[in-house]
C-alpha positions as CSV (number, residue, x, y, z in Angstrom):
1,X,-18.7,26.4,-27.4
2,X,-20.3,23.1,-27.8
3,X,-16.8,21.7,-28.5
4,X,-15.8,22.2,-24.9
5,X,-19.0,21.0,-23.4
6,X,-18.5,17.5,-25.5
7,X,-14.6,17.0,-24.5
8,X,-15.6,18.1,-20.6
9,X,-17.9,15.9,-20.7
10,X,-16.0,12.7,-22.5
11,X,-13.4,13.5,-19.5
12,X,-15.6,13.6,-16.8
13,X,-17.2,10.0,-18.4
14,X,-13.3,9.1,-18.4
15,X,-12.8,9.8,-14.8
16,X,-16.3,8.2,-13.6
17,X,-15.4,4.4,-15.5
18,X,-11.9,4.4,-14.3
19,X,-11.3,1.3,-11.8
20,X,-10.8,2.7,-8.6
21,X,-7.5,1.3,-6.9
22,X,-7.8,-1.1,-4.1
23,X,-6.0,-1.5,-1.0
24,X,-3.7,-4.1,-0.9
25,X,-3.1,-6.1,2.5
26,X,0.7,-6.9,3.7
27,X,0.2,-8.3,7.0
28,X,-2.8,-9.8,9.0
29,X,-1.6,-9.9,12.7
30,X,-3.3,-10.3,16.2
31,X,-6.5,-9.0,14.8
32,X,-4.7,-5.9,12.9
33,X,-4.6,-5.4,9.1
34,X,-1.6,-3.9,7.5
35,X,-2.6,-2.2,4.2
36,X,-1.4,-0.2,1.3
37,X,-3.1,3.4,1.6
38,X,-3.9,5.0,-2.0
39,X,-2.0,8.4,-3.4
40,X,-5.3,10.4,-2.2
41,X,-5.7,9.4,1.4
42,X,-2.0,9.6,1.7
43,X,-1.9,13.2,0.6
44,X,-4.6,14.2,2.6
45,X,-4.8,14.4,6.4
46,X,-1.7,13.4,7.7
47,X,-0.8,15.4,10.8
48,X,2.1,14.5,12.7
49,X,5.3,15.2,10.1
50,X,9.1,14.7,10.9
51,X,11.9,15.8,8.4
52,X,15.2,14.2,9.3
53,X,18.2,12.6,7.7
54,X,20.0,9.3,8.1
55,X,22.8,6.9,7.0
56,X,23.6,3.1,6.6
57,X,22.4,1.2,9.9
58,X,21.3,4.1,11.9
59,X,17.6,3.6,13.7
60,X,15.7,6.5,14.1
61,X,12.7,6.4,16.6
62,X,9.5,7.8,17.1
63,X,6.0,7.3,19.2
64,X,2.6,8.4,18.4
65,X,0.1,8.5,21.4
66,X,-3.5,6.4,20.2
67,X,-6.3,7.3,22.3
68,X,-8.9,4.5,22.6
69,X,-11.8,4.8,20.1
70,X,-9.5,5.0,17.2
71,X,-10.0,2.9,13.6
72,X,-7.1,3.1,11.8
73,X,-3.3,4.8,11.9
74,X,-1.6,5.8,8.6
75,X,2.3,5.5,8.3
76,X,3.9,7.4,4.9
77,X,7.6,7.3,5.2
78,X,9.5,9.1,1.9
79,X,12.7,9.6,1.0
80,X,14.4,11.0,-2.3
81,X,16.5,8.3,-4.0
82,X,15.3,4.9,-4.9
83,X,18.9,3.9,-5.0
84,X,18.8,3.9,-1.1
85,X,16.7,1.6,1.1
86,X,14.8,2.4,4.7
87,X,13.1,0.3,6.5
88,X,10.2,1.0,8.9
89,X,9.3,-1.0,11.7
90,X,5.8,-0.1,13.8
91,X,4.8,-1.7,17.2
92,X,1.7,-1.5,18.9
93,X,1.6,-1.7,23.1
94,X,1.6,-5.3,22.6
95,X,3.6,-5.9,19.8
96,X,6.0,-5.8,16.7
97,X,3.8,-5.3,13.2
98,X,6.8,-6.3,10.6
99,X,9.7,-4.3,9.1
100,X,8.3,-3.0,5.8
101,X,10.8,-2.5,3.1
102,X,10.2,0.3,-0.2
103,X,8.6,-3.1,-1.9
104,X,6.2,-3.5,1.1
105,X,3.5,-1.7,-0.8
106,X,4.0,-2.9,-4.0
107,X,6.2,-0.2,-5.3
108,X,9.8,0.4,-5.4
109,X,9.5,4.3,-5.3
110,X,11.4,5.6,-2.3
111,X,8.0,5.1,0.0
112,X,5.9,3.2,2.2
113,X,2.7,4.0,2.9
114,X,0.7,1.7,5.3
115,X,-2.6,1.9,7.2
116,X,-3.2,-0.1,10.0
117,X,-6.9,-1.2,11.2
118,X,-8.5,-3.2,13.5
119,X,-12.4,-4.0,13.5
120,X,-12.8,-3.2,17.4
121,X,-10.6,-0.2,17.4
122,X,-6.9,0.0,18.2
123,X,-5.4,-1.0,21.0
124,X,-4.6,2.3,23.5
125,X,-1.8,3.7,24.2
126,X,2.3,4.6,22.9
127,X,2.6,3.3,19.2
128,X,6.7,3.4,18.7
129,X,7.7,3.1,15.3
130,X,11.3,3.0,13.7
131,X,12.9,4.1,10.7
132,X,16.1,2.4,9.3
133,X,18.9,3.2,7.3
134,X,18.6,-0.3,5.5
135,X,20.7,0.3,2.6
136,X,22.2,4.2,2.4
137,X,24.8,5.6,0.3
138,X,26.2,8.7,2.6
139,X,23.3,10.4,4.1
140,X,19.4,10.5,3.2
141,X,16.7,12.8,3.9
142,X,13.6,11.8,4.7
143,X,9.9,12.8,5.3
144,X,8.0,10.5,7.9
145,X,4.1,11.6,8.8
146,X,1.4,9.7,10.8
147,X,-2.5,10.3,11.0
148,X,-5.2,8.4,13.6
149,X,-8.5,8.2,12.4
């Protein structure tokens, strides 16, 4: 029994010195950071969630509504083979914020997951966003969810 008490407890130790993973920032632009998120916020919370295919050069839009008061907005755009590229392009009501690109956050893994934040809150109002079919061999299927927060 004291066994198992030792090796939970050399785990848990384990887990407490690890180096916690930071953020990494893509884009500074009219006052808005663009940001990687981290695997646990971008499993949790995300609420709006569209499933949807596409090929080479099609553009596939969306619009998320931000009422004022708001802090942040998380993208995470997925999609199954790294051998394909999409590109995601987000604008806010007064503006373009890049195209980000599967290497945008650091990792060529078929995703991009971005938070955008701005100290005084974000601007108001219709958020469009884009997905591209950048580089796509037939069709692709792919996962796009937002979350305000």
């Amino acid at each position: 029994m004291k066994v198992h008490w030792i090796a939970i407890l050399i785990v848990l130790g384990a887990a407490l010195l690890a180096p916690a993973v930071s953020a990494k920032i893509i884009e500074e632009k009219d006052g808005y950071v663009v940001s990687t998120i981290d695997e646990d916020t971008r499993v949790a919370g995300f609420a709006l969630r569209s499933v949807s295919t596409i090929t080479q050069g099609q553009r596939d839009y969306y619009s998320t509504y931000v009422p004022s008061g708001k802090t942040s907005f998380s993208h995470y755009l997925s999609w199954g083979s790294v051998a394909n590229s999409l590109a995601l392009t987000i604008e806010t009501p007064s503006g373009i914020l890049g195209t980000y690109y599967d290497s945008s956050d650091g990792f060529t893994d078929g995703r991009i997951n971005l938070k955008i934040s701005r100290a005084g809150g974000l601007a108001p109002g219709s958020w469009p966003s884009s997905v591209y079919g950048h580089v796509v061999s037939g069709t692709e299927t792919y996962s796009y969810q937002t979350s305000l927060s």
